[in-house]
C-alpha angles and dihedrals in degrees: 000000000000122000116219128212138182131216130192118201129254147182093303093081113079110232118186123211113256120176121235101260107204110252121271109259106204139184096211119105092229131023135162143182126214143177097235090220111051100021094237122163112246101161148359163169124191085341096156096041106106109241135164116271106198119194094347078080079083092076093076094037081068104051088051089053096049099042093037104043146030127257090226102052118109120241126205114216105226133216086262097048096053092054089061105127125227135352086052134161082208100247117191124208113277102008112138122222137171117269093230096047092057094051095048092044074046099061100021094059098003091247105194093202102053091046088057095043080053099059099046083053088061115038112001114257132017100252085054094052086045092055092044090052098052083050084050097047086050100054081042090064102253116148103194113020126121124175119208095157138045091211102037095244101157106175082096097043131080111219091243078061093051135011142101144179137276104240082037089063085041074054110053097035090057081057095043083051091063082062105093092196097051090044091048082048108051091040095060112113093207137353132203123204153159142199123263090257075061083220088109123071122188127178111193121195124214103242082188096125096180093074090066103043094040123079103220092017105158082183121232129187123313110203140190139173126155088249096053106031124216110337134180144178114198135191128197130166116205126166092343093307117113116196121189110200123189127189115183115187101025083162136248144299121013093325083053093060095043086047097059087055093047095045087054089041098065092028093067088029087060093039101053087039080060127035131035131183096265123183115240112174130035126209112241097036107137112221103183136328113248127218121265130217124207095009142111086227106075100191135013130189124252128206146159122290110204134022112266114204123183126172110257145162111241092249091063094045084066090058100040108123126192118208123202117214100192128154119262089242131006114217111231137255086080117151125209107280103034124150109236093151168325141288115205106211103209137178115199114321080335128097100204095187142320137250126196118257107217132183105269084202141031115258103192124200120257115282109238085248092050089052091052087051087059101048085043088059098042091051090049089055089044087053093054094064090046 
C-alpha cells in the first residue's frame, strides 16, 4: 500500500514574473518548440504531420558518426560518394580523409558527399547507415521518422522512405546538443582542413545564419530540397534555459529563405518571452510525516531531497502539482536521510520528473527495556479485564 498525497504549491516557489508573449505566427507547415533538455513540447504547428525534412537529416548522420566512429579513422571516398550532387566538397575516388574533418565540412557546408562517405564508414552501405538511423531516431524517442537517405536528398525518395516530424527532429537535435562535440562543431564559424596525404586543402564556412542574428544561437543544420522546402532547426541558450526550434516547408525561392529566419526567429522570441528556467520544488520541504512501526517515534516527517527546476510560463508554475509516493507505514530503524520515496512533480495530466523523498528525522528500533515497558503495558491492560 502506498499512500498518495498531493501538494500544491505555495509561497514558498519562487515564481518570477514573465510577461505573455503573443503567440509566434509562421509560415512554415510544420514548426515546433522545444526545451532542449526534457523534450517537452512548448509550442507547435502541424508538429506531428510527416513531413521531409531535407539536409537537417544531417543532424543524425552526425550522431551516428560520432557515437559509431572515431574522429581519427580514415575514411576512403568511394566511387558512390563522389557522384553525390550538389552541395558537394568535391570528393574524388579514393581520396582518404580524416573521419572527424568530413563531419565537421558536413555540418558546417552540408556537404552530400561527405555525409555519404560517412555512412558507408560506419556501417557499410547506405542502405545499412538509413536503416540504423531510423533505429536510432526511435530509441531516441521519435514517433514518425524514417531515414532513406544520409543527406537528406529526397528526388529519389517517396515520403513514406524519408521523412519525420517536426517535434521528432526538435527531438532528436536536443539529443544531438548533449552531445559537447557536436555542440563545439555546428557552432564553428570556419574549418580548415587537409587529406591524410596532407596534398588537399579544404576550408569549409558555417551557412548557418542563425548563429549570427540570435543572441545565444548555438547553430544547428539549415536544410533545402525542391520537394521540402526551406527547413531549419535551430538552438539558443539564454538565461539557463536551452530552446530547439524546428520549422519544415518555409517555402520555396528567396521568400522561402527569408521565411525559415523569421520563423526561428518568433519562434525563440516567443520561447525565451515565455518561459524561464523556475524552481519548483525545494529540498528539505516536508510534505507529510509517515507513520512509523516498532519505534518510539511514532511519525517522522518526510520531505524532498533535492531541488527540482522545469521550464515553465508563469501561467503553468501556478498549476504545477507534487505528488508524494511514500509507504503506509515505514518499519524502524530508519536514520535521518533515508530514501522511503518519490514525488512526482505534474503538470496537468504530465510528470514532468521525480525527486527523492527522504526522512527529514531518525526513527530508532525499540531498546530491549523499552520492549519490556511495552509488554509490561499491554499485560497490565490485559489484567485489568481478568
Amino acid at each position: 500500500m502506498k499512500r498518495i498525497y498531493i501538494c500544491l504549491l505555495a509561497g514558498w516557489m519562487f515564481c518570477a514574473q514573465t510577461a505573455f508573449a503573443a503567440e509566434p505566427r509562421v509560415t512554415a507547415q510544420g514548426a515546433a518548440l522545444l526545451d532542449a533538455e526534457t523534450g517537452r513540447l512548448l509550442w507547435g504547428k502541424n508538429e506531428e504531420e510527416p513531413l521531409e525534412m531535407a539536409s537537417t537529416t544531417k543532424i543524425m548522420t552526425a550522431i551516428l558518426v560520432l557515437e559509431k566512429g572515431n574522429p581519427n579513422d580514415v575514411v576512403t571516398v568511394s566511387k558512390h560518394a563522389a557522384r553525390q550532387p550538389d552541395v558537394q566538397m568535391g570528393l574524388k575516388e579514393g581520396e582518404q580523409w580524416y573521419e572527424q574533418d568530413l563531419l565537421t565540412a558536413m555540418m558546417l557546408k552540408s556537404y552530400n558527399d561527405a555525409a555519404v562517405a560517412l555512412a558507408e564508414q560506419i556501417s557499410g552501405s547506405v542502405e545499412a547507415f538509413c536503416q540504423e538511423m531510423t533505429e536510432k531516431a526511435k530509441a531516441i524517442g521519435a514517433k514518425d521518422t524514417v531515414f532513406g537517405s544520409p543527406n537528406g536528398l529526397d528526388s529519389h525518395l517517396t515520403k513514406d522512405q524519408h521523412h519525420s516530424t517536426a517535434y521528432d527532429m526538435g527531438l532528436i537535435a536536443g539529443y544531438a546538443l548533449q552531445n559537447p562535440t557536436f555542440r563545439q562543431i555546428v557552432a564553428t564559424p570556419s574549418e580548415t582542413f587537409t587529406d591524410v596525404s596532407g596534398k588537399i586543402s579544404h576550408t569549409a564556412v558555417n551557412t548557418d545564419r542563425f548563429l549570427q542574428m540570435y543572441s545565444g544561437a548555438l547553430g544547428v543544420k539549415t536544410g533545402y530540397t525542391n520537394k521540402a522546402g526551406n527547413c531549419f532547426v535551430g538552438a539558443a541558450t539564454q538565461d539557463e534555459v536551452t530552446l530547439v526550434s524546428v520549422v519544415l516547408g518555409c517555402g520555396w525561392g528567396e521568400a522561402g529563405k527569408q521565411a525559415k529566419w523569421m520563423d526561428t526567429k518568433a519562434l525563440m522570441d516567443y520561447g525565451f518571452d515565455t518561459y524561464e528556467k523556475q524552481t519548483v520544488a525545494k529540498a528539505g520541504t516536508i510534505l507529510d510525516r509517515a507513520a512509523v512501526s516498532r519505534s518510539p517515534v511514532s511519525e517522522v516527517d518526510v520531505g524532498l531531497a533535492s531541488d527540482y527546476q522545469a521550464v515553465l510560463s508563469e501561467e503553468e508554475a501556478e498549476q504545477i502539482q507534487i505528488t508524494a509516493k511514500i509507504p503506509a507505514v515505514l518499519e524502524a530503524p530508519l536514520q535521518k536521510g533515508t530514501v522511503v520515496g518519490q514525488a512526482e512533480i505534474r503538470l496537468g495530466d504530465s510528470v514532468l520528473g521525480d525527486v527523492e523523498l527522504l526522512t527529514m528525522a531518525d526513527a530508532p528500533t525499540y531498546t530491549l527495556m523499552q520492549q519490556y515497558h511495552r509488554l509490561l503495558e499491554v499485560w497490565c491492560d490485559w489484567a485489568v479485564f481478568l
